[in-house]
DRENDREN-669791 format. One line per 2 residues: number of its first residue (from 1); for each residue x, y, z of C-alpha. Coordinates in pm, whole numbers, plus 50000, padded with zeros to 5 digits. Example, Ala and Ser with C-alpha at 12.3 -4.5 7.8 and 13.67 -1.06 7.14 Angstrom:
<atoms>
1	51230 49550 50780 | 51367 49894 50714
</atoms>
This chain:
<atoms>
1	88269 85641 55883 | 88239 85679 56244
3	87887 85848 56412 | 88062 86210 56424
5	88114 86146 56061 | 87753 86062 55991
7	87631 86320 56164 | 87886 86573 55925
9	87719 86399 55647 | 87351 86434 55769
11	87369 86781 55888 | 87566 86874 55585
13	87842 87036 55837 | 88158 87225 55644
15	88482 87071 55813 | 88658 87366 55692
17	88438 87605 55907 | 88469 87420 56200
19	88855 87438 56199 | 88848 87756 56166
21	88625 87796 56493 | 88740 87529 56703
23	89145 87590 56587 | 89080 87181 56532
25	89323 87067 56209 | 89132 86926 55900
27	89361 86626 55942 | 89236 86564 56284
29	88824 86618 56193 | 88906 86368 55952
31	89004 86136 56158 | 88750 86164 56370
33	88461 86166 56093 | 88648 85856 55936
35	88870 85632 56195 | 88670 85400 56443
37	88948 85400 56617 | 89045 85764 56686
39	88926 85872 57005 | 88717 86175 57030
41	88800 86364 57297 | 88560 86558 57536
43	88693 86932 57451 | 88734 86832 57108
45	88364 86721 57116 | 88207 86990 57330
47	88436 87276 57058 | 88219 87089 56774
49	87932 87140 56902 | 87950 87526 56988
51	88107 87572 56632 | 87799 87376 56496
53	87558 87546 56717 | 87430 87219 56837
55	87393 87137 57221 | 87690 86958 57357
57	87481 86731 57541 | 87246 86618 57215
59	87559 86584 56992 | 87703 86377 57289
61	87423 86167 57245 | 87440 86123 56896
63	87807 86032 56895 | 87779 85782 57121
65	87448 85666 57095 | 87564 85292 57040
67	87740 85224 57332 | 87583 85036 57587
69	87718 84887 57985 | 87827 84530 57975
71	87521 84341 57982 | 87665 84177 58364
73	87677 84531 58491 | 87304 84624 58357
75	87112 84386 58608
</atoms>
């Protein structure tokens, strides 16, 4: 389950709802709650969050709150 997907889980968020507002496919939320490797894209990501009424900017966080610069390029 990727972070997006957690945060689905944790915030008990209806997939079906958020289709609906964002005109997003089930198939494609599900891949992006489930598949590491799908990439979330920005308008895909900033649709969620108005749909959710969540700030784009926390839920940005939250997504990608593992990713970190190179450790060469952090000194």
């Amino acid at each position: 389950m990727t972070e997006l997907g957690l945060f689905f889980a944790k915030k008990s968020i209806n997939r079906s709802d958020v289709s609906r507002k964002t005109g997003l496919s089930k198939t494609r939320l599900s891949e992006l709650a489930n598949n590491a490797s799908t990439q979330l894209k920005v308008k895909e990501l900033y649709l969620i969050a108005l749909a959710i009424d969540e700030d784009p900017g926390d839920l940005f966080k939250e997504v990608c709150k593992d990713l970190q610069l190179p450790k060469a390029d952090r000194e």
